[in-house]
Structures are given as C-alpha cells and as structure tokens.
C-alpha positions as CSV (number, residue, x, y, z in Angstrom):
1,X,183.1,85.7,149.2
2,X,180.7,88.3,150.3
3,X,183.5,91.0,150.4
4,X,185.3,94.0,148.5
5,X,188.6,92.3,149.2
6,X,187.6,89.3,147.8
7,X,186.4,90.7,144.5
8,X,189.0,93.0,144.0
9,X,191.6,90.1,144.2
10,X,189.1,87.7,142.1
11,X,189.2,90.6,139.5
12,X,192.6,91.3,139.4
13,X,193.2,87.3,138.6
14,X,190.5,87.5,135.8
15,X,191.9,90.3,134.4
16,X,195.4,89.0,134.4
17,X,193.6,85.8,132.9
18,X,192.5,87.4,130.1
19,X,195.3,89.2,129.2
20,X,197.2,86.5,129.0
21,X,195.4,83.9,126.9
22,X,194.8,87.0,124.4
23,X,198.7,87.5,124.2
24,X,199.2,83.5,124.0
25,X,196.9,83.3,121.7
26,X,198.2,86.3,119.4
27,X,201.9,84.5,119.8
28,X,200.5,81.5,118.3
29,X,199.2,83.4,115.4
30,X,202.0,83.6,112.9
31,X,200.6,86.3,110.4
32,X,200.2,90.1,110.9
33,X,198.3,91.6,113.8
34,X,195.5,93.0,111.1
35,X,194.8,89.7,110.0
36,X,193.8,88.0,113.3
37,X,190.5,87.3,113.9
38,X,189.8,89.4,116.4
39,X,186.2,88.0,117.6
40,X,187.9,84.7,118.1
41,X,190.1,85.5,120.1
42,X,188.2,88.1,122.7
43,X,186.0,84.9,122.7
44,X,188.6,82.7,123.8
45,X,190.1,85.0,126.4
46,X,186.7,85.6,127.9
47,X,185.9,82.2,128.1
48,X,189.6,81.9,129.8
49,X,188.3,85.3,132.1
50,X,185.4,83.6,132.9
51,X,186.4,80.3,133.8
52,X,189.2,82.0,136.4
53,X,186.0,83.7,138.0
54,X,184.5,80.5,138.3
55,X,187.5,79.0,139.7
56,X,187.8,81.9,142.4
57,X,184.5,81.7,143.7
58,X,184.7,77.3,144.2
59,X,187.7,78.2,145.7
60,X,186.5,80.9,148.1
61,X,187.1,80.8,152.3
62,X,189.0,77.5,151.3
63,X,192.0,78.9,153.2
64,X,192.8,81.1,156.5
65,X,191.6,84.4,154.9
66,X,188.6,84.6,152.9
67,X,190.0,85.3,149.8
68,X,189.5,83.7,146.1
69,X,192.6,81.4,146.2
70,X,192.6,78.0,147.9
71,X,196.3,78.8,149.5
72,X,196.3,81.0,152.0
73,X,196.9,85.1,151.3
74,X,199.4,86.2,153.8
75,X,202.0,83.4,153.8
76,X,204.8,84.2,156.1
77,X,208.6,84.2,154.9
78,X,210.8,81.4,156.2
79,X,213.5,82.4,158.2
80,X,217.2,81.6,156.9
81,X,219.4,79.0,158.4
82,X,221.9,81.9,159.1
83,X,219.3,84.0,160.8
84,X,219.1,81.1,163.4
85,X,222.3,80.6,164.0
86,X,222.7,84.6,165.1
C-alpha cells in the first residue's frame, strides 16, 4: 500500500468510479443536461470516488501482489482443451 503501483491502480479505479456514478446518475435524470443539479451530483460521485478509495486501501496486500484489489493482479490465462491435446 506504500507504493506508486498501488496508488496509481487505486486511482485509476476511483477515477473510473466517479465517472460512472456521474453518468448513471445523469441517465437517471430525464430532463435537459442544463437543468441538472450539478452540485448533487459531483456530491454523489465523490462520495462513490471516495468510498472506492476506501475500499482499495481495506483491500490492500490481500492478494499475491500488493495491489488495491483483493484478487490477485496478474492472473494467468487457462490453457484450452485443444492446446493440450497438441
């Protein structure tokens, strides 16, 4: 937790966080885009940023790597049935 990497990825998720409760919340708005209130809902979102930073540091060095996500960041692909026949 004490690392660039694991800030970088932890801001990356916030930032995607926030972006998309804003545009959920703007979709559930059925008027024009002028008549949103705009205060609500950069409050909502940063509440929705700030709870995903929350959640990436309690969920830090849960996994191999010590990044902010509980699963671990470099999963391997599985190999195909065919490929193991060969």
């Amino acid at each position: 937790m004490f690392n660039n990497n694991f800030w970088i990825a932890a801001s990356e998720r916030a930032i995607k966080t926030f972006a998309q409760a804003l545009l959920a919340l703007i979709g559930t708005d059925m008027v024009g885009i002028t008549s949103l209130d705009w205060p609500a809902l950069l409050a909502a979102s940063a509440t929705a940023t700030l709870l995903s930073v929350l959640s990436s540091v309690g969920s830090a060095n849960f996994g191999k790597n010590p990044g902010p996500s509980i699963a671990d960041e470099t999963i391997e692909p599985k190999t195909t049935f065919i490929e193991n026949v060969k």
